[in-house]
KOLRO-698548 format. One line per 10 residues: number of its first residue (from 0); for each residue x, y, z of N, C-alpha, C. Coordinates in steps of 0.05 Angstrom, whole numbers, always signed. Last residue first. Example, Ala and Ser with C-alpha at 12.3 -4.5 7.8 and 13.67 -1.06 7.14 Angstrom:
# KOLRO-698548
1 = +257,-45,+142,+273,-21,+143,+258,+1,+157  +264,-114,+156,+246,-90,+156,+264,-66,+156 .
# end
This chain:
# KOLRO-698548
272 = +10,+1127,+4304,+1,+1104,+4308,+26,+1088,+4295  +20,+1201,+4333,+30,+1186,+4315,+20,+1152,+4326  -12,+1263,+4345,-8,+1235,+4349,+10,+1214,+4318  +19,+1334,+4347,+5,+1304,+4327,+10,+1277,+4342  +45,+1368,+4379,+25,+1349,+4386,+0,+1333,+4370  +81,+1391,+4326,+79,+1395,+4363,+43,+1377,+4355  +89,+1350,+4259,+80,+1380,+4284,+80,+1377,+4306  +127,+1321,+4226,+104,+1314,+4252,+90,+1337,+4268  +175,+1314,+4201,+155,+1313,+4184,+126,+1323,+4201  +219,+1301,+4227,+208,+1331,+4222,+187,+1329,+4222 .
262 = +236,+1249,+4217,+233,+1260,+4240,+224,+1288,+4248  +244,+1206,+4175,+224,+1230,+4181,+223,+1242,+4198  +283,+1163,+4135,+268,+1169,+4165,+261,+1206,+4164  +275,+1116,+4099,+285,+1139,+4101,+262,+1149,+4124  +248,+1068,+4065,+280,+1066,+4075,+287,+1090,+4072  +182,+1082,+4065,+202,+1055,+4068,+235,+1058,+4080  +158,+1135,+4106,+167,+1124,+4071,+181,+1101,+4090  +129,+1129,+4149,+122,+1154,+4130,+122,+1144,+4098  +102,+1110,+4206,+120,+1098,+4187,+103,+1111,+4163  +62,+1129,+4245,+93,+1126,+4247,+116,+1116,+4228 .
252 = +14,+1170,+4216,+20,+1145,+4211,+54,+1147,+4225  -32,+1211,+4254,-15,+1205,+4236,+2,+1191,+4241  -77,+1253,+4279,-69,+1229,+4279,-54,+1215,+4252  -94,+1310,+4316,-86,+1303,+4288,-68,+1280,+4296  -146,+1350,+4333,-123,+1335,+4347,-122,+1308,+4319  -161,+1419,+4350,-162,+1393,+4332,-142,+1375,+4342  -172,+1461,+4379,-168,+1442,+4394,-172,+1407,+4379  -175,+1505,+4347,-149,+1514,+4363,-154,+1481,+4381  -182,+1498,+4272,-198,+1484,+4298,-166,+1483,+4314  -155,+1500,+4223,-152,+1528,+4245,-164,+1517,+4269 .
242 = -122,+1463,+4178,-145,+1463,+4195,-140,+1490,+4222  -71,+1464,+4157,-91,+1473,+4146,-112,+1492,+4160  -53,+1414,+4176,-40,+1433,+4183,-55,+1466,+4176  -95,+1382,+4145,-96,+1379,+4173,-76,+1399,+4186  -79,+1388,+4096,-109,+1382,+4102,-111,+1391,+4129  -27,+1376,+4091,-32,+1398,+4093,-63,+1401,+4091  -28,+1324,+4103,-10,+1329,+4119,-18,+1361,+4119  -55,+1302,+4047,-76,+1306,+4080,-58,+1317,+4105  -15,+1306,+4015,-43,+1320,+4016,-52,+1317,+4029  +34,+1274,+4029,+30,+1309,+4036,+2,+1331,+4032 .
232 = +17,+1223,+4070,+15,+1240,+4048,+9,+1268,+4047  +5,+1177,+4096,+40,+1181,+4100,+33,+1207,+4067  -61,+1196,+4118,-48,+1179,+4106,-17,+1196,+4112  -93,+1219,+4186,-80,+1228,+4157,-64,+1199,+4150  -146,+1248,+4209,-125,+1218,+4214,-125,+1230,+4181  -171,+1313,+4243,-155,+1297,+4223,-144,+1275,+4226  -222,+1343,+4270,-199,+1332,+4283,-194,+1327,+4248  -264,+1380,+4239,-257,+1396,+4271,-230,+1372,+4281  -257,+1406,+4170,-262,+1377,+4190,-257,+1387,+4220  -234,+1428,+4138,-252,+1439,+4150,-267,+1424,+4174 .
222 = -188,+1401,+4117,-183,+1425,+4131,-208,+1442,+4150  -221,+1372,+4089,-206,+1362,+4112,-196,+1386,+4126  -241,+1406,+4043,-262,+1396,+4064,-239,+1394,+4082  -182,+1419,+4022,-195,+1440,+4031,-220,+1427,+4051  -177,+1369,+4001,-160,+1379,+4015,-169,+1405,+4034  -217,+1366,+3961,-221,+1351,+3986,-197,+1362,+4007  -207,+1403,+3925,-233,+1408,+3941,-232,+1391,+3964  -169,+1388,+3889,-166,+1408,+3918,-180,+1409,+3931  -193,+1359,+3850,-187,+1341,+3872,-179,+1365,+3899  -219,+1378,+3807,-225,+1387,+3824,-215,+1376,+3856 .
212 = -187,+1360,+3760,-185,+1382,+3770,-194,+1394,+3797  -200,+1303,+3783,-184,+1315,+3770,-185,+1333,+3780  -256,+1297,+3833,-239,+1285,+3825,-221,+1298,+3795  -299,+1289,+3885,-280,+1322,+3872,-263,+1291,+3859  -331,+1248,+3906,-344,+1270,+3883,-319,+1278,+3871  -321,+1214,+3935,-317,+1213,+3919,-323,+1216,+3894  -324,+1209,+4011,-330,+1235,+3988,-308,+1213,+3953  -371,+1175,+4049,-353,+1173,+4026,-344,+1192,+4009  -392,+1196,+4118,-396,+1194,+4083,-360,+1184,+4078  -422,+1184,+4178,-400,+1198,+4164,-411,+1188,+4135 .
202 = -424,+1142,+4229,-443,+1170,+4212,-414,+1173,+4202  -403,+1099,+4254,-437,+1094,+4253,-444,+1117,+4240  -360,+1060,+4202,-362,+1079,+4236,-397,+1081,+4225  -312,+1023,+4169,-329,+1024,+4186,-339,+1043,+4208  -266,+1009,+4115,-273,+1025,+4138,-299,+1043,+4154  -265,+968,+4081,-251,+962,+4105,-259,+993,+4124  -300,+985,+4042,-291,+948,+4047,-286,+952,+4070  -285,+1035,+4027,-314,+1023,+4038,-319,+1012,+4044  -237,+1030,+4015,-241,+1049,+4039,-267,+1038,+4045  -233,+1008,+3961,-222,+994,+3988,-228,+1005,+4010 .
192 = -257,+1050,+3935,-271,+1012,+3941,-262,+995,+3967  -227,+1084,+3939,-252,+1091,+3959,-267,+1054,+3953  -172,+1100,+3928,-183,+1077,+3936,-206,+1074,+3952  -159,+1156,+3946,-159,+1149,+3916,-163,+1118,+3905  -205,+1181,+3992,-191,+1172,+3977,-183,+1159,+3951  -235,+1207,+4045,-218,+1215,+4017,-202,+1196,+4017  -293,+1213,+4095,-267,+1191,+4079,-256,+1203,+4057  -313,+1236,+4157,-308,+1245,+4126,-287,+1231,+4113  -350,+1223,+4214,-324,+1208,+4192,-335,+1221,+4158  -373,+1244,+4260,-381,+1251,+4234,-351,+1241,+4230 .
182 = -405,+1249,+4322,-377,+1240,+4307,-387,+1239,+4279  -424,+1248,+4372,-429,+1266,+4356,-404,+1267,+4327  -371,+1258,+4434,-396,+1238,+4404,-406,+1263,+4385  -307,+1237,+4438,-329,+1244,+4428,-357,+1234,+4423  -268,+1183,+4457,-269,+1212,+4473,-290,+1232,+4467  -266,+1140,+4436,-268,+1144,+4464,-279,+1166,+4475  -276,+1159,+4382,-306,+1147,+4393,-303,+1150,+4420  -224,+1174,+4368,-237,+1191,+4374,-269,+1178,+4382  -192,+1120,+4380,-182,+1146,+4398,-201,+1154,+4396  -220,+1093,+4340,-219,+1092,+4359,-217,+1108,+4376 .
172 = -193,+1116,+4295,-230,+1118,+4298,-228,+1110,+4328  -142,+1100,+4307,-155,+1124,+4298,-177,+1129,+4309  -141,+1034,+4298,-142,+1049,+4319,-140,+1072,+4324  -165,+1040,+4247,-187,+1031,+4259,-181,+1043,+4287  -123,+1051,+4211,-145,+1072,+4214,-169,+1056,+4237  -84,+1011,+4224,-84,+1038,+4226,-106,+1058,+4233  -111,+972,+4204,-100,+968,+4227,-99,+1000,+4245  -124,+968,+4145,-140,+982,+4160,-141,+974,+4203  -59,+1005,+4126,-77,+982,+4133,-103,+981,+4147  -21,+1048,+4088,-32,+1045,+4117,-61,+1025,+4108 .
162 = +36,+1039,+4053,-1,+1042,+4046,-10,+1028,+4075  +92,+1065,+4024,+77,+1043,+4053,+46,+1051,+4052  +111,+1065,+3968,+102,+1076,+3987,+90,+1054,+4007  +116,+1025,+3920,+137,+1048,+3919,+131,+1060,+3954  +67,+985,+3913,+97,+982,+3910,+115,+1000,+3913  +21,+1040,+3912,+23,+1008,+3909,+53,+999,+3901  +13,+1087,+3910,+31,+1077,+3924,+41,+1057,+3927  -31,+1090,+3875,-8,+1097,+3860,+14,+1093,+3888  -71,+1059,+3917,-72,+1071,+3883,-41,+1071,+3880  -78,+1099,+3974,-64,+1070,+3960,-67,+1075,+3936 .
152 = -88,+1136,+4020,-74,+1136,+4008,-65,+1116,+3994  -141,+1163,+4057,-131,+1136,+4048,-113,+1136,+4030  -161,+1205,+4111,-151,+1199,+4090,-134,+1180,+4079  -212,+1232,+4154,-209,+1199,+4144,-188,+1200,+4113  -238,+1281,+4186,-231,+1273,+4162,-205,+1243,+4160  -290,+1285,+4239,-262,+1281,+4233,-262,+1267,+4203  -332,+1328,+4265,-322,+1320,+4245,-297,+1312,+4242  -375,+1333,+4306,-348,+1329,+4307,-342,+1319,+4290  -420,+1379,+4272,-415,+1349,+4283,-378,+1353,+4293  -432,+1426,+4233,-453,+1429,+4253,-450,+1396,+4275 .
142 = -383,+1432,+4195,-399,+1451,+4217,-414,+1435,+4237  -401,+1379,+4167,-373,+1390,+4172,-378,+1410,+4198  -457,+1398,+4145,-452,+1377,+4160,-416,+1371,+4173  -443,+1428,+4108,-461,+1443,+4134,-454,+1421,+4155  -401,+1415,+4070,-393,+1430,+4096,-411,+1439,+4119  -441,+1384,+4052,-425,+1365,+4072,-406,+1393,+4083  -466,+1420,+4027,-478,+1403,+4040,-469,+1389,+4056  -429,+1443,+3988,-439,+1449,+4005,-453,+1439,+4035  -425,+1390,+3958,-396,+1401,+3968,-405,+1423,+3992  -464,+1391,+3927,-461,+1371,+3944,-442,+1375,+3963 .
132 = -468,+1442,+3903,-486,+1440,+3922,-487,+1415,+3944  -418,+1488,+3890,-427,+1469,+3890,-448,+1454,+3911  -377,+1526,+3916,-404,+1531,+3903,-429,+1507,+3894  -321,+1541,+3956,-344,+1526,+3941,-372,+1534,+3933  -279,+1601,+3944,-305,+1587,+3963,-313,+1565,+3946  -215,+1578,+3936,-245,+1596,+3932,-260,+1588,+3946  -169,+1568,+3988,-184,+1563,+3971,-202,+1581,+3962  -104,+1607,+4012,-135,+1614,+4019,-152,+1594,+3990  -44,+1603,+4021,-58,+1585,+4009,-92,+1585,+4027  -43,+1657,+4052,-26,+1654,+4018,-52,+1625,+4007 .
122 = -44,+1653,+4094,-58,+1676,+4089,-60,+1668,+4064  -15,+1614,+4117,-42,+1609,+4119,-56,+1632,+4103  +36,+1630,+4104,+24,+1614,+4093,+4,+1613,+4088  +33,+1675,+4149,+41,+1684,+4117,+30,+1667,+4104  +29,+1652,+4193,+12,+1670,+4185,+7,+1671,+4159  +92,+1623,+4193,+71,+1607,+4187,+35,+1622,+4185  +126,+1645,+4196,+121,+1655,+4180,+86,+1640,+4173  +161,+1607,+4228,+153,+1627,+4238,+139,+1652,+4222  +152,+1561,+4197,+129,+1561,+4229,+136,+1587,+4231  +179,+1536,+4154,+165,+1564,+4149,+148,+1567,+4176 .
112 = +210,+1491,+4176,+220,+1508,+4148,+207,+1539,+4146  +174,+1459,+4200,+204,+1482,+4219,+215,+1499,+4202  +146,+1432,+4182,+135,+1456,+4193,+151,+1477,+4201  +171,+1390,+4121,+171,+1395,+4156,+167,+1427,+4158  +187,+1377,+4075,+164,+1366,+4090,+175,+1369,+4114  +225,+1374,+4028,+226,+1396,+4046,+198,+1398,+4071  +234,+1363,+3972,+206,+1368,+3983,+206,+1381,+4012  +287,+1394,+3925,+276,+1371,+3944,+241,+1376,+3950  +337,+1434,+3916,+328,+1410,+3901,+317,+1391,+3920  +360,+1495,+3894,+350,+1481,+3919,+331,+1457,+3911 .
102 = +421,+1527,+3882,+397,+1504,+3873,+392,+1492,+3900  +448,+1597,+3898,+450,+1564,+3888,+430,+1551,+3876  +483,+1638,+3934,+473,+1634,+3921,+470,+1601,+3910  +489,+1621,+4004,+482,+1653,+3987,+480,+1659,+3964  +443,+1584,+4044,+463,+1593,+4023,+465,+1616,+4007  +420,+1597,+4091,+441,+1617,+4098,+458,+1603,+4075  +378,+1571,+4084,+380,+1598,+4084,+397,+1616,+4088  +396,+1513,+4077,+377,+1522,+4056,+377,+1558,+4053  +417,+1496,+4128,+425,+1502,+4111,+421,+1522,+4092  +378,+1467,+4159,+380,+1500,+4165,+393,+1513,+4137 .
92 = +335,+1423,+4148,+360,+1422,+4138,+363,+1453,+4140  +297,+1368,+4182,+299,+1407,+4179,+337,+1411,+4170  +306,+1303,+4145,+307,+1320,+4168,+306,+1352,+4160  +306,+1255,+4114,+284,+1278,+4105,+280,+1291,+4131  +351,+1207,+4109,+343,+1222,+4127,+325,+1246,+4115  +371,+1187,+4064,+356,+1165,+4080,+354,+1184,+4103  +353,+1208,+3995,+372,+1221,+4024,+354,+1197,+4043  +338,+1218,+3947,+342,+1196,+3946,+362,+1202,+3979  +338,+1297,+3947,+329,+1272,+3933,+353,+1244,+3936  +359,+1336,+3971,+352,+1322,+3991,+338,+1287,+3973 .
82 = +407,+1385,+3964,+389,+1361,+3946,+382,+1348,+3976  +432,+1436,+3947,+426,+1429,+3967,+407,+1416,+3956  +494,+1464,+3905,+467,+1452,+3901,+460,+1448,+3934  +543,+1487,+3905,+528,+1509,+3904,+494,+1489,+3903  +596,+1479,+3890,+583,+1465,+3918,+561,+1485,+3923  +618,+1479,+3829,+619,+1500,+3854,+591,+1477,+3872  +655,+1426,+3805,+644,+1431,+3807,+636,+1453,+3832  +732,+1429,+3792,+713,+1423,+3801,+687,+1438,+3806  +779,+1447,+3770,+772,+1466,+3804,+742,+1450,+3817  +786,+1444,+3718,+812,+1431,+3742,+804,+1446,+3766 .
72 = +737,+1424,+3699,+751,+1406,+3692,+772,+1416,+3712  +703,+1471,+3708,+702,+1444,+3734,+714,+1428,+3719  +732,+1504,+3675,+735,+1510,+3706,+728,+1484,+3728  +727,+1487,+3626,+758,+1485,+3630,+756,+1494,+3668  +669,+1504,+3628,+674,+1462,+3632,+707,+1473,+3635  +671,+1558,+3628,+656,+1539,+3649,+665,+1508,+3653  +702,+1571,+3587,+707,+1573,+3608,+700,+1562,+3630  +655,+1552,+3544,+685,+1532,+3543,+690,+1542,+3572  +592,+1540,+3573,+607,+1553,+3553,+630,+1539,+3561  +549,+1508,+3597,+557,+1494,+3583,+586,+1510,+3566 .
62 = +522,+1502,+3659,+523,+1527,+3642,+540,+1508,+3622  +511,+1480,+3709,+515,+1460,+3679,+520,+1476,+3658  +505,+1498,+3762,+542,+1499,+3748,+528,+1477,+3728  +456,+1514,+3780,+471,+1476,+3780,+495,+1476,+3771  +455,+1565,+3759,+457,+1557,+3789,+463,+1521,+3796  +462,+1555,+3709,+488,+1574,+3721,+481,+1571,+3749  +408,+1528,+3685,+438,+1522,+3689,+464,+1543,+3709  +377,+1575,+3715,+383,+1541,+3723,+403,+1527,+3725  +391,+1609,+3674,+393,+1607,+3714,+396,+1586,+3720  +373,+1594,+3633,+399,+1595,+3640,+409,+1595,+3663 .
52 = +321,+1589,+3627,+329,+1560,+3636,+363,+1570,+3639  +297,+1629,+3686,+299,+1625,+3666,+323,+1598,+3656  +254,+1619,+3743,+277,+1621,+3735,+274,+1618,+3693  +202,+1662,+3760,+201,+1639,+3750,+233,+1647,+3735  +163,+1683,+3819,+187,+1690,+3797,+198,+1664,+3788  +99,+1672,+3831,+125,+1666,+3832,+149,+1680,+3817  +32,+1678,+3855,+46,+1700,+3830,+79,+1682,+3850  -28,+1641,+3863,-1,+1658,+3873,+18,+1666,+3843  -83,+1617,+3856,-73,+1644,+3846,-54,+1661,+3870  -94,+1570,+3876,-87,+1593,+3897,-80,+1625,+3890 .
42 = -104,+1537,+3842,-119,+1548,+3849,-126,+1569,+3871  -55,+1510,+3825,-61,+1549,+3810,-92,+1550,+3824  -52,+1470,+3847,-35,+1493,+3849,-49,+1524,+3853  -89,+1423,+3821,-103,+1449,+3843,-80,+1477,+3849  -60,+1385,+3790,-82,+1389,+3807,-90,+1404,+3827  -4,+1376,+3773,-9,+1389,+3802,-42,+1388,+3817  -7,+1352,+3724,-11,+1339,+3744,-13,+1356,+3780  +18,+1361,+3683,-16,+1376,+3682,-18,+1360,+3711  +90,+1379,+3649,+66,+1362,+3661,+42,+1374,+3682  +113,+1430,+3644,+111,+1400,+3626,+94,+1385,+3626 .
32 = +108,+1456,+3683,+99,+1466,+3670,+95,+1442,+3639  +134,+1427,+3727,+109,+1443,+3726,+90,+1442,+3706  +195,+1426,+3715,+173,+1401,+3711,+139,+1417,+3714  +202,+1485,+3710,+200,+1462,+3688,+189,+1439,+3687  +208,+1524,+3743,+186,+1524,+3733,+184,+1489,+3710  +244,+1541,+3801,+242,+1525,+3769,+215,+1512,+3754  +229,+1605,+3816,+225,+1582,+3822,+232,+1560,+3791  +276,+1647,+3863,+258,+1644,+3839,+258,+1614,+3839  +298,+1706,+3909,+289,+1675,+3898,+269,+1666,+3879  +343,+1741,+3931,+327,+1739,+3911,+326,+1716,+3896 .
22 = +317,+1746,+4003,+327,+1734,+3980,+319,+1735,+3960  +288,+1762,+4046,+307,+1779,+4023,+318,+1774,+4009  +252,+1726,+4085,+284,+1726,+4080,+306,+1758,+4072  +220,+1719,+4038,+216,+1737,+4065,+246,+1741,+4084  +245,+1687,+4005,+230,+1707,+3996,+234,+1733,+4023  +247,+1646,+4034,+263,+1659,+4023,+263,+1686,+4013  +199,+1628,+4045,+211,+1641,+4062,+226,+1649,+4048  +178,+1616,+3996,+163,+1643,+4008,+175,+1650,+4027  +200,+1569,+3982,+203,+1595,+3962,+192,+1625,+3978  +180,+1537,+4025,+206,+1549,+4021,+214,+1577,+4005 .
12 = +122,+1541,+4002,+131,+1553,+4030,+170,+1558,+4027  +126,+1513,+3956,+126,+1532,+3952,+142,+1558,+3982  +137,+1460,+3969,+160,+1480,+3959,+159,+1504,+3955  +93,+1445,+3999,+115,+1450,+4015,+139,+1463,+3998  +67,+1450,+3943,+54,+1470,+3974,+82,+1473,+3987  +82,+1410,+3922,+85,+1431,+3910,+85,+1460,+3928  +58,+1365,+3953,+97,+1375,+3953,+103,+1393,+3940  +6,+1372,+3945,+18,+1375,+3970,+54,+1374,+3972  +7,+1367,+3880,-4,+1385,+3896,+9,+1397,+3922  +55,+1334,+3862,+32,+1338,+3860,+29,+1362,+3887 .
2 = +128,+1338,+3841,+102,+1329,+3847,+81,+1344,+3850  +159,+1412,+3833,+151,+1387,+3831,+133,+1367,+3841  +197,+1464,+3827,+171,+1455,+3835,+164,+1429,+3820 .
# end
């Protein structure tokens, strides 16, 4: 388990098919647990089986005893990992379940991994209720409009990630003024100076209340939003997969990452710009 929040989600789902599977699967707990950055994980209060660090090793073959190195010194390393890090394709890799023991090393961003289990998820990643009174307030207003959630993704993408323009989000807003009224724009992001500069509609807000610990909270509003336009990011990807509205209609970026292609990544009838 690794990165932030929304690639933590999609590892988790793996871990849960497997799980459901019959496999006996456990999770590497190490970057996790090193670093404070998940931001909201544990606010799902799920229970994992957590590898121990020898597992680890003995499922990456780095086990270190003399028999072990005299074995991948003349037989080579066991072909027991499945990596998807630094891969110019981030396709549904079937693989993953019919290995029979090993390391599973990636983010794994696509619906096809856990859709048929996909109850299970929804059941698993349930938020608390909010309690809060401003947070309240905009779910009355969430409820009672066509609410579509607005997510911006720049800050920490700056040079490493493609950061959607306000090219993007304008022909978004678009699609939905054609077709609605009663329109409510809910904005998240981690560039709300720039979101206010460049993105324009006649009702909606700025949310840039929930921030550290509380940053799940916005993931959870978007989910409560009746449509979704999502950044190339796994936190509004599961904002909007999230969402139970049986006639939401979800808009998302055609260009995900720089030099690696996505073709999973997309659910049955997400728009793509």
């Amino acid at each position: 388990m690794t990165g932030q929040l929304g690639n933590q989600m999609f590892q988790y789902a793996i871990y849960r098919k497997l799980i459901h599977l019959g496999k006996n699967a456990k999770m590497d707990l190490r970057y996790y647990n090193k670093f404070p950055s998940h931001n909201g994980f544990s606010v799902f209060n799920l229970t994992v089986q957590e590898a121990t660090s020898k597992e680890i090793l003995e499922e990456r073959d780095e086990y270190r005893t003399y028999l072990d190195r005299i074995r991948r010194k003349f037989l080579g390393r066991r072909n027991n990992i499945i990596s998807e890090i630094d891969s110019k394709k981030y396709g549904y890799n079937s693989k993953l379940f019919s290995l029979k023991r090993g390391y599973i090393d990636g983010y794994w961003q696509s619906e096809k991994y856990f859709l048929d289990i996909s109850e299970i998820i929804r059941n698993e990643f349930v938020f608390p209720a909010i309690d809060d009174e401003q947070n309240k307030g905009l779910i009355a207003s969430i409820n009672y409009t066509n609410s579509v959630s607005i997510h911006i993704r720049r800050g920490d993408y700056a040079g490493g990630f493609p950061m959607m323009e306000k090219e993007y989000y304008e022909q978004a807003i678009h699609h939905f003024v054609k077709k609605y009224k009663n329109l409510y724009f809910v904005v998240f992001s981690n560039d709300m100076e720039w979101a206010k500069k460049n993105i324009q509609f006649d009702d909606g807000v700025y949310v840039d209340w929930n921030t550290g610990i509380d940053s799940w909270k916005d993931m959870y509003l978007m989910s409560l939003c009746k449509h979704n336009i999502i950044a190339n990011s796994s936190f509004s990807w599961w904002g909007a997969w999230l969402n139970n509205n049986d006639n939401k209609e979800v808009i998302a970026p055609k260009l995900w990452f720089y030099h690696a292609e996505t073709p999973d990544i997309y659910c049955e009838n997400w728009i793509t710009i």
